[in-house]
N, C-alpha and C positions, 0 to 999 in steps of 0.2 A: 694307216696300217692297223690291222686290224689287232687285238690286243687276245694274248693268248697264253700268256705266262702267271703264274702267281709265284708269291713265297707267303708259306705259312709259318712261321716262327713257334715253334713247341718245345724247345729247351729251355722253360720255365721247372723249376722243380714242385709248385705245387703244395706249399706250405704250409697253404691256410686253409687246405684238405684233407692235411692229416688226422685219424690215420690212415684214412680211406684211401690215398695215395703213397701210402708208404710200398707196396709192389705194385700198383697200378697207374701208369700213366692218369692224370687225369682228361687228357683228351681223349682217352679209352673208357671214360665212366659212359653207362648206358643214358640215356635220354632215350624216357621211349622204347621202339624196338632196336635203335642204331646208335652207337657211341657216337660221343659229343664230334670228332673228328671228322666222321661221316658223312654229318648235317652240312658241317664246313666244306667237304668235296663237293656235294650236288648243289650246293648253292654256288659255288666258283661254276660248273659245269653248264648249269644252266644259265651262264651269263657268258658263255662260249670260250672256257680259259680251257687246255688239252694238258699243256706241260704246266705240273703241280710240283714246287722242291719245297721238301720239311726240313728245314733248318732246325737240327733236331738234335740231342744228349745221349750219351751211354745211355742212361735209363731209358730211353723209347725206343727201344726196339720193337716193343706189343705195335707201335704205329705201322714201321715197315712191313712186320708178317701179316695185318689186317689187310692192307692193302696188296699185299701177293695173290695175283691173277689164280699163280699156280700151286697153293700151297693143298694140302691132305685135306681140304674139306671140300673146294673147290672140284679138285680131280674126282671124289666122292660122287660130289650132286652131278658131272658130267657125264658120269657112269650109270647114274639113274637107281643108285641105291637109297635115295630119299626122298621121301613125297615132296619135300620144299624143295623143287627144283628153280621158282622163283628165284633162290636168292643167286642164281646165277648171273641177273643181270647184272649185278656188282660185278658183273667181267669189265675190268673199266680198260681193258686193251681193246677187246671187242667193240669198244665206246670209242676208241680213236684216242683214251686220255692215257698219259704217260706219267709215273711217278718219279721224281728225285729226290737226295736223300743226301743231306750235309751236315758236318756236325759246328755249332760253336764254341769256338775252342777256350778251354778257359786258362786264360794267363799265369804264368808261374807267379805266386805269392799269393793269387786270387782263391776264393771258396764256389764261386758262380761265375753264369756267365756276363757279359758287363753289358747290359741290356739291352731294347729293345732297336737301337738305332746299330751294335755291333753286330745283330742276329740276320740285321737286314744285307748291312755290309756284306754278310759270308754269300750272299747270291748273287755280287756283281758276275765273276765268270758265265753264270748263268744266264743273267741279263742280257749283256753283250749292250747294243744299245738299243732297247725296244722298252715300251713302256708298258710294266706289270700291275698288279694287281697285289696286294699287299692283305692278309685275311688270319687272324689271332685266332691262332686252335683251339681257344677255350671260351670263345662267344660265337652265339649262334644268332643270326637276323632271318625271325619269321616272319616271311612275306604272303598274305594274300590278295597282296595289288600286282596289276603285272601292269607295264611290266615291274619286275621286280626292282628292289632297292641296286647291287651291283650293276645289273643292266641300263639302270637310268646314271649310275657313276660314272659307266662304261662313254655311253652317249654324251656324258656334258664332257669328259675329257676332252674327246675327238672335235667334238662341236668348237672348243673354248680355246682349244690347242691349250689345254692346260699344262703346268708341270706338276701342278699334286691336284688331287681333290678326294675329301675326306667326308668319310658319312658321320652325319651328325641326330642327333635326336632331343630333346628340350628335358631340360631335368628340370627339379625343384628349385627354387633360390638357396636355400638352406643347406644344399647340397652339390655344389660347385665344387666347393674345397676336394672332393674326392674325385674330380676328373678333369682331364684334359678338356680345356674350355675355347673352343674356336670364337671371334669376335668377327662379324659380319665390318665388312665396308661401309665407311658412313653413307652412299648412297643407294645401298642396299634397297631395294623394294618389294624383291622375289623373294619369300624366308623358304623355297624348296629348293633354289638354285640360285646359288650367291657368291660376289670375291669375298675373301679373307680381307682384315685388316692387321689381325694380330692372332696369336694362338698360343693360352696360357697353358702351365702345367701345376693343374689342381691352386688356384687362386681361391682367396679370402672370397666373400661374397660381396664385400665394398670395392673391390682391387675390378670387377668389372661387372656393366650392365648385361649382359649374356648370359644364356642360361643353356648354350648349345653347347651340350658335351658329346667329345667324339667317340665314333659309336665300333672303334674293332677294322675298319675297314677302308683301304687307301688306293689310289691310284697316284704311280708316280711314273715320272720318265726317270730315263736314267742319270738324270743331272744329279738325281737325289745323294749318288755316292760319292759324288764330290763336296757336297755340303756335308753329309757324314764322316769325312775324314775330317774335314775344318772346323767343327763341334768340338768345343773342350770338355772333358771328361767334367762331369756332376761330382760334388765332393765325396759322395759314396765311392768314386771310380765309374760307375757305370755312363754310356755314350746315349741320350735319350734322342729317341728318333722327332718328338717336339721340337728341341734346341736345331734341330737340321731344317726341318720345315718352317718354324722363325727364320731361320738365316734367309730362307728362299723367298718369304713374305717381305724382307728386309732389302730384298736386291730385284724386289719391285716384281717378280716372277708371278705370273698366273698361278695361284692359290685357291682353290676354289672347295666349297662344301654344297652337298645334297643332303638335304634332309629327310631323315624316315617318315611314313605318310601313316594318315589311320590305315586300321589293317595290318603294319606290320611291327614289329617288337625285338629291341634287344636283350638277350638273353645271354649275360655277362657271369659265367659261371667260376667263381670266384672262391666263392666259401662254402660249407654245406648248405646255410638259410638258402640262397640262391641254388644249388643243385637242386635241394626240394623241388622247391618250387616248379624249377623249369620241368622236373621228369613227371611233375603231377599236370603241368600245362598237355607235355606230348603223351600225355599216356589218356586222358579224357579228350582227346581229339583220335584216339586209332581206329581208323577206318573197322576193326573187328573186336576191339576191347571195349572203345572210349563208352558206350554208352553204360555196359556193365562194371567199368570204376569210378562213373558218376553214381551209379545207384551204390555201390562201395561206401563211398564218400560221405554220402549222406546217413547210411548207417553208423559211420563212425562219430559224426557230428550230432546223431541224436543220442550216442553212449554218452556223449562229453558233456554232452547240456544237462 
């Protein structure tokens, strides 16, 4: 069956952005010419997913009116009052793609929501029981291998009859301790398409030989929300979508990770260091700027010297 659904989780509040997110979503921050959010839709699209639900907070509402077919700028450019008529293609109805839009709820006593594995929970009705595509509103995976990174997730799924599989990308040794670290099968031989043996959450650099941290991006069946129920809550409270996919590595389930290839790059936008960065990456690639904020760039780097 062919795989057509995601859930993008964006009720994160964005903390370690302030204060540049204290009224801006930050999946709303620009990269380039298009919010970070954006980059996440055409990248799900072009790996053939239609129906998109943001599992999402009071504070994002900026998410849902971006993505409104019909909203006062939209009717605007249809009318022909603007020379950027282009950005009509973002008619993503016209595209066949459909938006949803849930919130997660945050518990009485709670200040947040209880993370990443209760955000997923909130789209079982959605689910029903078909197997989705999983994509974190605040990292972006730049591909120019085709096919692309989702689309080869998409294919080892179907191919493996997987029940998760996770994109993964090779960090430093020295830097494990900050991510989710998948551990290959001991007779792993493929390191671009491989079973899981184990899958830590941010491990010591002794605790394992691995160096594949996961990269933003999952495919699961719907078996997933019954391990998500059976996760015990983390002593912060919060339900970590790791602890569900352990369970499923545990009860022997097809686990599987695809690795990012040269060519393409995560862009885990997190802090400002990282926002830089990533808007100085897409703004020196625009098909109409890039070349005149490279020659920019250089003039700033010969003030500084």
């Amino acid at each position: 069956m062919q795989i057509t659904k995601a859930v993008v989780p964006v009720a994160g509040l964005g903390t370690r952005l302030l204060p540049t997110t204290k009224a801006v979503p930050k999946e709303m921050l620009p990269v380039g010419r298009h919010p970070i959010i954006q980059h996440v839709v055409e990248e799900l699209i072009h790996a053939g997913i239609t129906d998109i639900l943001f599992v999402s907070s009071r504070s994002k509402a900026a998410i849902e009116n971006h993505f409104d077919d019909y909203s006062e700028l939209m009717i605007h450019l249809e009318q022909g009052h603007h020379e950027m008529g282009h950005v009509s293609r973002f008619d993503y109805r016209q595209r066949g793609v459909e938006f949803f839009f849930t919130r997660q709820q945050v518990p009485l006593g709670q200040t947040k929501p209880l993370g990443t594995g209760d955000a997923i929970a909130a789209a079982e009705s959605f689910i029903g029981d078909e197997s989705f595509v999983v994509a974190f509103g605040d990292s972006i995976v730049y591909s120019q291998k085709q096919p692309a990174l989702l689309t080869r997730m998409v294919d080892s799924h179907q191919k493996n009859r997987s029940t998760c599989t996770i994109a993964a990308y090779e960090v430093a040794q020295e830097l494990v301790h900050h991510y989710g670290i998948v551990v290959p099968h001991a007779d792993t031989s493929n390191t671009t398409d491989f079973r899981l043996a184990d899958i830590l959450e941010k491990p010591a650099p002794e605790q394992t030989p691995s160096r594949m941290a996961i990269s933003a991006r999952y495919i699961f069946s719907a078996a997933i929300f019954d391990h998500i129920r059976n996760v015990p809550p983390a002593p912060n409270g919060e339900i970590y979508l790791t602890d569900a996919i352990a369970a499923q590595i545990k009860d022997d389930l097809m686990v599987r990770a695809v690795s990012l290839q040269e060519g393409e790059q995560r862009y885990d936008i997190g802090n400002h260091r990282a926002y830089f960065k990533t808007f100085i990456d897409y703004a020196v690639t625009d098909p109409e700027c890039g070349q005149e904020m490279l020659a920019y760039l250089k003039q700033v780097l010969e003030r500084s010297l």
